[in-house]
N, C-alpha and C positions, 0 to 999 in steps of 0.2 A: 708501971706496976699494974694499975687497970687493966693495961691492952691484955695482960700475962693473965688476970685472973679470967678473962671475960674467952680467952684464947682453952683454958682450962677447964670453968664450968661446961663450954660447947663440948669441949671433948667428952665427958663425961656423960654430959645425956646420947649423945651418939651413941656411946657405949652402950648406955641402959637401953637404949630405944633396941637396939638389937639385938641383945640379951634377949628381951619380952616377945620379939620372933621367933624367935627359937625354941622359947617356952610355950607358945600359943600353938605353934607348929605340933607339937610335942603331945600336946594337952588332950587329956582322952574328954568327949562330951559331955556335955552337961545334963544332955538327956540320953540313955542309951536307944539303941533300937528296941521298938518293941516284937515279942515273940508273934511267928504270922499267927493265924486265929485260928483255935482250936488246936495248936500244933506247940511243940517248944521252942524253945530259944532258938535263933539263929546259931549255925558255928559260926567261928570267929574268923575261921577257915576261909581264904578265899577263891570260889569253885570257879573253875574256867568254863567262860562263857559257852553255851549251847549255838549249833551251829543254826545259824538263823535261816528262815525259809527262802527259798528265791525270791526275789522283788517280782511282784506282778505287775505290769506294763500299767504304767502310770495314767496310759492314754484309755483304758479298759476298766468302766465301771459299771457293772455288773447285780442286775437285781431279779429278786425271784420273787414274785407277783401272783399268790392265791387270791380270787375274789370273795370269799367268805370261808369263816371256818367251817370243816369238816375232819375227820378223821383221816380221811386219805392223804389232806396237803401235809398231816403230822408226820405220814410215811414218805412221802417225798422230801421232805426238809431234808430226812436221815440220807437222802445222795444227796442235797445241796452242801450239805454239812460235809461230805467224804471229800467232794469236791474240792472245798475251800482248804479242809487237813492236808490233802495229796499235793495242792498247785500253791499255798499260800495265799490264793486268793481273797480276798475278803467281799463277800458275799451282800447287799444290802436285802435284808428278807421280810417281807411285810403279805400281810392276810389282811382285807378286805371287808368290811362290814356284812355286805349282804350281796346277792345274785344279781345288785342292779347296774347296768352297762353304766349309767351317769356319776355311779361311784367310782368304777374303775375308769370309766375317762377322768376324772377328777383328781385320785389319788396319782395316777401314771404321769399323766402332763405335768404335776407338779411334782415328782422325781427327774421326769424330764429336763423341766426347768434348773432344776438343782445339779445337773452334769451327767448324770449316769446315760447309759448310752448303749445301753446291752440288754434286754429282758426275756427272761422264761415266764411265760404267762400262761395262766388256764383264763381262756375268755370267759365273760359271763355271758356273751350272747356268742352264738355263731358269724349272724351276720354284722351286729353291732358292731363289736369287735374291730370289726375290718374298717369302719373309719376312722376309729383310734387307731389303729394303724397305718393309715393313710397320713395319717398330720404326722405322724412319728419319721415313720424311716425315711423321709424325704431327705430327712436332719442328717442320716448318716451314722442313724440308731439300727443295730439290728434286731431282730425279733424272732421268738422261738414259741413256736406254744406249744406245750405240754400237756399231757390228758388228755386232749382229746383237739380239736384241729379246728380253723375258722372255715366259712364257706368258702370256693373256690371261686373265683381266684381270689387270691389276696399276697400282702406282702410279706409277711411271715417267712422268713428263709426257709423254718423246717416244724415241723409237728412228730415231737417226740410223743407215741401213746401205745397203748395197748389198740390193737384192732377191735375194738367193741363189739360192734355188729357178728365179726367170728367168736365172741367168744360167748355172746349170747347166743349164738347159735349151737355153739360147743356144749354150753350148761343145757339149754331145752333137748340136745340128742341125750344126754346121759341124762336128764330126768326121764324121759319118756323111758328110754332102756331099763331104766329101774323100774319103772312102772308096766313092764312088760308089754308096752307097743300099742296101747289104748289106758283112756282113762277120761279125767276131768282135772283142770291143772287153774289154777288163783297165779295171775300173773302181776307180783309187787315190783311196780313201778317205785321210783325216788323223785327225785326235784327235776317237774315237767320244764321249766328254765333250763336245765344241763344239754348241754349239745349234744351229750350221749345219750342221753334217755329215746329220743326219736331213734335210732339206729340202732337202739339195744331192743325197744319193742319192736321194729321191722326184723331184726334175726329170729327174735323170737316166733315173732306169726309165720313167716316163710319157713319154719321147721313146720310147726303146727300141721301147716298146711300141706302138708306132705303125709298127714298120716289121719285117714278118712275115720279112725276111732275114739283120736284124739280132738279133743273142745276143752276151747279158754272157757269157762265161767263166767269166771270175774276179774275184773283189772280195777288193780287199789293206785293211786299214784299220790302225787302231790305232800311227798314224805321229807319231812326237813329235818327231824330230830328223833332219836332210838325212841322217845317216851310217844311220841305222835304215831312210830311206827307200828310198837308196841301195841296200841288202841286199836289201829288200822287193822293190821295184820288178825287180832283178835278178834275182830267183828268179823271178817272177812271169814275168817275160819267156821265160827259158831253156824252163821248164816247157811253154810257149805258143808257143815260137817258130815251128812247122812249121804251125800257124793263126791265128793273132794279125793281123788289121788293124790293128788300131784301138786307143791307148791315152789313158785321161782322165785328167785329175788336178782336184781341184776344191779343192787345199788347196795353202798357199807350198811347204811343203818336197817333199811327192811331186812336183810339177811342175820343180823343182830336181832332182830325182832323175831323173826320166824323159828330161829334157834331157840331163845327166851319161851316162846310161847309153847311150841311144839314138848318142849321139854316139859314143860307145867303140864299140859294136856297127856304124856305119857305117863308124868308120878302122879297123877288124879285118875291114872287107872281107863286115860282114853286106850280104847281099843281096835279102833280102823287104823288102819296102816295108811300112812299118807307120807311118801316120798316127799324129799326137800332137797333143794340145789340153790346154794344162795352165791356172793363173790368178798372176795379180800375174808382176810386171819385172822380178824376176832378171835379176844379167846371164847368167847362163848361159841362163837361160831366149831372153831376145831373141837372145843371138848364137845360139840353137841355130835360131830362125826365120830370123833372119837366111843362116845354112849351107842352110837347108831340108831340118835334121831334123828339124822339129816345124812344125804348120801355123801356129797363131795361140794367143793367150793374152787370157785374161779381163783385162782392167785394169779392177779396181775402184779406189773413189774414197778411200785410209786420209786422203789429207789433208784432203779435206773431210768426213771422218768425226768427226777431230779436232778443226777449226774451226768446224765449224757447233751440233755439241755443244758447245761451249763459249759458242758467241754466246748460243743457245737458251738455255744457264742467265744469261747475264746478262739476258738481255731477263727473263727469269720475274722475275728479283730486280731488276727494274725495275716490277714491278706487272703485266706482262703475265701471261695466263691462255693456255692452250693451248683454242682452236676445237676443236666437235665434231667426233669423229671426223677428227682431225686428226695421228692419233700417231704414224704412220709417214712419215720424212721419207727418199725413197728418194733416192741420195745421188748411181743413177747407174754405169754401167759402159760400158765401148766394148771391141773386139774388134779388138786389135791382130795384124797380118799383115805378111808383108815389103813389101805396099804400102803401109802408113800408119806405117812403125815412126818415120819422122821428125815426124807429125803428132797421135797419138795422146793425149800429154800434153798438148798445148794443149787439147784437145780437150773432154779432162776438168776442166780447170780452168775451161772456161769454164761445165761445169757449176755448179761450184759458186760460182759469180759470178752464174751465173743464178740459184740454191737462192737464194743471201745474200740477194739483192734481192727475194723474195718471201714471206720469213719472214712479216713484220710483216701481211700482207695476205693471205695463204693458210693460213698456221699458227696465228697468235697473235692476240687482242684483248684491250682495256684498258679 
């Protein structure tokens, strides 16, 4: 009679035991979800998965490497960013304290060390550079520099940039032509550390010097920030005002400054005409073309500076090699004016849609 009851109560809780699965199974939460933020309630609806990006090769990690902030590496991000959207990539992206080489040795070896294995970098020195580079690719890292190029030779597989030196030679012929073929010209330098700033003033003077009516003044440089420029640009002016034609800028922030300034000196009722050519799209910058305080402005290519440096490292870590003498991949500039200001960015972009498509065929082989 025991063995029956004890054969009986087992049976029973088996029962209930599996019963409470069923119901637990069954059981809506205790907490709901909550609605995402700012938005309402989830549906209850459940939406079929989005098709997820290709896998990017596991063995390919990839970083883009500004040595200090400025305004320009912001317009470059916008192709590292396209980059990463288009390939699924994920991108590691870090900016730099200040222009000093012992920062970016510092900051890179210890990305280094942490596995990545690919870098688009703007050197902070020319030559510096090149022995962070020297410790690096030995490893089996590649390397691209962007903006502007280390001294030669070095190991850098490619230097994605604007040609500088042409395009400061480009802005000083259309300042002069605006200035009718003689004059007096304030030449605003930027940050004398940039590897472009030397080959931006040598375009500059070998135009100059081509036209026996035309004279530098004065050279402002040593320019780190719009408000230093702003100062800069100001003195330079007042000091010059009773000869001055003609002002250049071949760097973001002076050409922000010259715009700024110029413009206050025209609603104060200045009255000398003095021509201005500065580079990159400020909006100060364009609306000052637009007014027709300033003639025209450089628009270099940061997006395709960003993008095509990054393609270049994947193709490398895809087996491709970089073709002889093949290292300079120029990225491209146009000369925007109040004729083309609506047309200009297309312009450039189709650049670098023409660049992309010709990598594999004019840059690289496998």
């Amino acid at each position: 009679m025991k063995q029956q009851q004890v054969k009986l109560i087992s049976l029973v809780m088996v029962a209930v035991f599996a019963i409470s699965l069923v119901l637990a199974a069954c059981a809506v939460p205790a907490t709901a979800p909550s609605a995402p933020a700012g938005g309402e309630a989830a549906s209850t609806d459940v939406a079929a998965p989005e098709a997820a990006a290709p896998a990017a090769d596991s063995n390919f990690k990839p970083v883009w490497y500004a040595p200090a902030p400025h305004p320009y590496f912001e317009e470059v991000r916008k192709g590292v960013e396209a980059f990463e959207a288009e390939t699924g990539i994920k991108v590691e992206k870090q900016i730099g304290p200040d222009w000093n080489q012992d920062s970016q040795n510092q900051r890179m070896e210890a990305l280094a060390a942490q596995g990545f294995n690919a870098f688009s970098v703007y050197p902070a020195d020319a030559v510096g550079t090149n022995g962070l580079y020297e410790q690096l690719t030995p490893n089996g890292i590649h390397i691209i520099n962007f903006g502007t190029s280390t001294a030669q030779p070095t190991t850098a597989s490619f230097a994605v940039a604007t040609d500088v030196k042409a395009a400061a030679m480009r802005a000083a012929e259309e300042l002069i032509a605006a200035m009718g073929g003689k004059g007096n010209i304030i030449n605003v330098l930027e940050v004398l550390e940039d590897p472009n700033t030397a080959l931006r003033k040598q375009g500059i003077d070998e135009v100059v010097a081509k036209y026996p009516d035309v004279t530098i003044i004065q050279e402002v440089a040593d320019i780190k920030s719009v408000e230093e420029a702003v100062q800069k640009v100001g003195d330079a002016l007042s000091a010059n005002i009773d000869k001055v034609d003609g002002i250049i800028a071949t760097g973001y922030t002076p050409s922000v400054a010259i715009a700024q300034v110029l413009s206050e000196y025209k609603e104060k009722g200045g009255d000398r005409t003095i021509h201005a050519v500065g580079i990159d799209t400020d909006e100060m910058v364009m609306q000052a073309i637009k007014d027709g305080v300033m003639d025209g402005t450089i628009v270099q290519n940061p997006y395709g500076h960003g993008y095509l440096s990054m393609l270049l490292l994947q193709y490398l870590s895809e087996g491709y090699t970089p073709k002889a003498d093949a290292y300079f991949v120029d990225a491209g500039f146009a000369f925007a004016t109040q004729e083309n200001l609506e047309t200009y960015n297309n312009d450039i972009l189709a650049v670098t849609e023409q660049i992309k498509s010709e990598l594999l065929d004019k840059y690289l082989e496998k």
